[in-house]
C-alpha positions in Angstrom: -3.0 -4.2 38.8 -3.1 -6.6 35.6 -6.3 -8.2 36.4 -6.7 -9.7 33.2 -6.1 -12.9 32.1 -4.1 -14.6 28.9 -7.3 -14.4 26.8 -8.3 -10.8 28.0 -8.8 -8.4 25.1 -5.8 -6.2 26.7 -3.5 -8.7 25.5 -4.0 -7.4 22.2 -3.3 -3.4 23.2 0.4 -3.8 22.6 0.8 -6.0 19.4 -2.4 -3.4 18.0 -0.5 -0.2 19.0 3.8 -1.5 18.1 1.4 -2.5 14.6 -0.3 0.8 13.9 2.5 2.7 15.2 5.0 1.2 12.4 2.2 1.8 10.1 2.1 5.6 11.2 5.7 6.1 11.5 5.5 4.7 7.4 2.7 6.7 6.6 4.0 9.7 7.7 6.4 10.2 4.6 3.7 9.5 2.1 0.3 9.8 3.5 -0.1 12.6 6.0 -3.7 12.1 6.9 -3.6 9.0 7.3 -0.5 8.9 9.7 -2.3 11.0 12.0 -5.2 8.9 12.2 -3.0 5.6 12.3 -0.8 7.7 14.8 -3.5 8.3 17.5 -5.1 4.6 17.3 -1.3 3.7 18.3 -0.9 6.0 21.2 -4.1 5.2 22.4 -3.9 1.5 22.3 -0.1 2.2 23.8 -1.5 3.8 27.0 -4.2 1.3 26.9 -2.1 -1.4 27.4 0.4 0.4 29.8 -2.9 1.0 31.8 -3.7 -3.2 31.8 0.3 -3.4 32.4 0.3 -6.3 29.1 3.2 -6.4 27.1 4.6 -3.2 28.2 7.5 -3.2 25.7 5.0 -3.3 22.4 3.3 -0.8 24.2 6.2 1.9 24.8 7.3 1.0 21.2 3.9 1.5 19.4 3.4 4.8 21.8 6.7 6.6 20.5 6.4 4.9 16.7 2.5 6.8 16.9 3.9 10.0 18.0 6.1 10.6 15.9 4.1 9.4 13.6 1.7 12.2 14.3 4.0 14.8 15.3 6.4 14.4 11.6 3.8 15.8 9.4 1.7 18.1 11.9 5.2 19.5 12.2 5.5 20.1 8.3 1.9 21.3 8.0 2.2 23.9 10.5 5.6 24.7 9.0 4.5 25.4 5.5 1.3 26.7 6.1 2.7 29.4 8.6 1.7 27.7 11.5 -1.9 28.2 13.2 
């Protein structure tokens, strides 16, 4: 599919989401809130770019960095504050 070309904007998708991804995967040891937000921007950047099939390997990387990213303190917040 890749229909785009070297100076399409899905170029970007995969360098964007490995970025925010780190940032979330950081964030989530300090900053709670603000990994989750930095966490979803990186997944959905990741699928974006695995949709426009652009550097797949940022992609994958910035997808799992977001998740857990968002996962890590969801998991404490539903741990401490007796779940839902």
């Amino acid at each position: 599919m890749g229909t785009g070309t070297d100076e399409s904007p899905a170029t970007l998708y995969g360098p964007v989401s490995l970025g925010l991804g780190v940032l979330a995967l950081i964030a989530a040891f300090f900053l709670g809130i603000f990994a989750i937000l930095a966490g979803s921007l990186a997944i959905t950047f990741g699928v974006l770019g695995l949709i426009s099939r652009f550097n797949r390997s940022q992609c994958i990387a910035g997808l799992s960095m977001g998740a857990v990213g968002v996962l890590f303190p969801l998991s404490f917040l539903f741990a401490f504050t007796g779940g839902f």
